[in-house]
N, C-alpha and C positions, 0 to 999 in steps of 0.2 A: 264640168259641173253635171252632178245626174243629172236627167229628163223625165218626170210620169207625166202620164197622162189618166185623168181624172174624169169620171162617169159616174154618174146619179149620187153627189155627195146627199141629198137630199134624204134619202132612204137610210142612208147612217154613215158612222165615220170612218174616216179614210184611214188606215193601217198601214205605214210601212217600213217594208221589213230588209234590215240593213245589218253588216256585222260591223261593228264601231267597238274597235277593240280599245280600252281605256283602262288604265292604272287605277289603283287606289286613289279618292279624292282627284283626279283630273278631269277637268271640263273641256268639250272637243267642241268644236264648232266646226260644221258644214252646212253649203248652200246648197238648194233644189229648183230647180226651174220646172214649173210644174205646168202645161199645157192644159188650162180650164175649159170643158166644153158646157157644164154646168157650173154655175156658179160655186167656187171653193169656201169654203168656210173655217177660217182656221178655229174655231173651235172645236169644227169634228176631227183635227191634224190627233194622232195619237202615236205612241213610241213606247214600244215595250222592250225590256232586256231580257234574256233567260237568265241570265244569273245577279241578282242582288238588284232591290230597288232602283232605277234609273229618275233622274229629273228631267223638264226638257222646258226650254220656251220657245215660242215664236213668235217673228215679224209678218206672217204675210198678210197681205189687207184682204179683208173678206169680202170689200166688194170688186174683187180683180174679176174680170169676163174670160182674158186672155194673159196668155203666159206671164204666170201671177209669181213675183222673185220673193223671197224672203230667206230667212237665214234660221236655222235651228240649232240650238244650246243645249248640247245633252252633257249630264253630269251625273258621273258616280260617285255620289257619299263615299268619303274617308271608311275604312275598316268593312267594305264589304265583302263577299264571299268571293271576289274575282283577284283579290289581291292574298289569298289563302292556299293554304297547300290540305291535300291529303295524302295517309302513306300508301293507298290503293285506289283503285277504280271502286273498291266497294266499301271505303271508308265513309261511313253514315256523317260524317261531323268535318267538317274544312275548321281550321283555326291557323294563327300564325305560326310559322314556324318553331318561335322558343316555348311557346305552348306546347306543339308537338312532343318535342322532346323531352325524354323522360330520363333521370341521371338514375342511374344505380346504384349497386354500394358502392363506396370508397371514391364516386365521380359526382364532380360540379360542374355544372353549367352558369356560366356567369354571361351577362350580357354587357356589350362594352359599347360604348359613344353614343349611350342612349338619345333616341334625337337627332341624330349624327346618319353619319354612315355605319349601321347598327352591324355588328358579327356576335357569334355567340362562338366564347370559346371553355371548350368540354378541357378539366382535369381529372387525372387517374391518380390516385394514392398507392404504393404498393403496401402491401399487408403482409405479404409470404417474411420468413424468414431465412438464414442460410445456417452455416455452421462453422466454426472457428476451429482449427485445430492447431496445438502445438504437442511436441512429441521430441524423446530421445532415449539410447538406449538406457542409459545409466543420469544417476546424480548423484555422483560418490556419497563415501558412508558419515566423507566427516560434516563440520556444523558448518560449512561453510558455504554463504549464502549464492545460487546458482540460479540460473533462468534456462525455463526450457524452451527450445529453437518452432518458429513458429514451421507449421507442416509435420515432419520428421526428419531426425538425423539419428545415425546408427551410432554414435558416438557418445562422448561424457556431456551433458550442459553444460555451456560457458560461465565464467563467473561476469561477466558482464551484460548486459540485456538487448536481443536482438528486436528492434521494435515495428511497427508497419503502423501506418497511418490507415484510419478507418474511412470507407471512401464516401460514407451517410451517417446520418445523425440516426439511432435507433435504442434496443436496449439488449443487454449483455446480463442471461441469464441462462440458469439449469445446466451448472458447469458440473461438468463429470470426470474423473479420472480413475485411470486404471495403472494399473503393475502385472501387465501380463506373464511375468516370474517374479513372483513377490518373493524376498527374499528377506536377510537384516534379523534383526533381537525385535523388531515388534515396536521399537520407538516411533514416535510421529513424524511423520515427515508433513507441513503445507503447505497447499499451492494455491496462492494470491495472485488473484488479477491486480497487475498496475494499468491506471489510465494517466496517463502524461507525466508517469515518475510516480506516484502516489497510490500506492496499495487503498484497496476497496475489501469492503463485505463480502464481496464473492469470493470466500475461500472454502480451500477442501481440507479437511485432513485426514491422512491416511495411514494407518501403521505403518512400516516397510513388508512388514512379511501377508498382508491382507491384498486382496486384487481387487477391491472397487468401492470407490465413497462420491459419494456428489453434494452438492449446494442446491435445494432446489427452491430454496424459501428468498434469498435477496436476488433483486435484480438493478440491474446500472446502468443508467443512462447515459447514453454518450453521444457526441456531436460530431460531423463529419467534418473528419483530420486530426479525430485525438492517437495518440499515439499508448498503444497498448501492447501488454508483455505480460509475462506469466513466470514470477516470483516462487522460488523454492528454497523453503527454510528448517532449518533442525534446532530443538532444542538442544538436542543430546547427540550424540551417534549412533548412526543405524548399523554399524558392525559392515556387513554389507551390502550395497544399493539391490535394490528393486531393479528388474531388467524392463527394458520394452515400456516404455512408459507413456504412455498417452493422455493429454486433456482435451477437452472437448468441451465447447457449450455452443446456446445460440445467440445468434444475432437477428433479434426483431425488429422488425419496422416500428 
């Protein structure tokens, strides 16, 4: 139990000075045996904090001579500046924590167990997009309907559809194809994005003998794990295919 010892309260009030470290809203209780050589007065007893309003009460009797016990109640209000963070030593402003925190773009901050055991947890959206390619050398000249191999193959396109599941839900736009040896009479050849079997608005069409046409007006929505491919069809025959054949578009968040 501490010990003071007290002299001329008389002349003014007693001050003392203690570090009583306390939580937000917790009230501490500690006892003082105070060695009175002048009459104590617990109304000149005072308690000050440095940081954020304190409360306090006491028991001791005012008219104690000698080693006069009482018990003192110190309390710090709920939300004050001891239970706050700053982000520096020269941060002008303490606040809680989710206050602190500022989300940026494309990031949330959400608070959870409000009341609880409170965490705050941050999400990130991505924005960026990548790029899709399928590729082969040739799609023969006749009308007969082909798909091109996703990546590149040096070969004919299948007549069958090689397909890849998409690993996010995003959108499927600004499809471009080229005929790096455009060859053929000049008929159309186009090239259809399928998502799950089902040809879409994103198509191109290209002569055979021209090297480059694009889609840049429709875009397509799609959800992670459709299954997409890339449709090549002739009204007519092209005499002979187009060499080196590329499409391209992107894939946005």
């Amino acid at each position: 139990m501490p010990r003071l010892t007290v002299r001329n309260l008389t002349n003014g009030p007693l001050s003392i000075s203690s570090h009583i470290n306390l939580k937000s809203g917790e009230t501490k209780h500690f006892d003082l045996t105070v060695d009175v050589i002048e009459r104590l007065q617990a109304d000149k007893l005072q308690i000050a904090a440095d940081k954020g309003a304190i409360s306090y009460t006491t028991s001791f009797d005012p008219n104690a001579n000698d080693n006069a016990e009482g018990t003192v109640v110190a309390e710090l209000p709920g939300g004050s500046v001891a239970s706050q963070v700053k982000i520096t030593a020269a941060d002008t402003a303490a606040d809680f924590l989710l206050t602190k925190l500022v989300a940026g773009a494309n990031v949330t901050i959400t608070q959870l167990n409000p009341g609880g055991f409170e965490q705050a947890r941050i999400d990130a959206t991505s924005t960026g997009s990548s790029s899709l390619l399928w590729g082969d050398d040739s799609v023969q000249g006749t009308t007969t309907t082909r798909y091109l191999t996703p990546g590149y193959d040096d070969g004919t396109a299948e007549v069958t559809p090689t397909q890849f599941r998409l690993p996010r839900p995003g959108i499927l736009r600004n499809f471009r194809v080229r005929h790096n040896v455009p060859a053929g009479n000049g008929n159309n050849i186009v090239y259809t994005l399928r998502v799950n079997g089902v040809a879409t608005a994103l198509a191109v069409s290209l002569s055979s003998n021209t090297a480059d046409a694009s889609n840049l007006v429709n875009a397509i929505a799609v959800n992670a794990g459709d299954l997409v491919d890339i449709e090549v069809t002739k009204a007519a025959s092209v005499g002979a295919s187009p060499n080196n054949i590329i499409g391209s578009m992107e894939f946005a968040a």
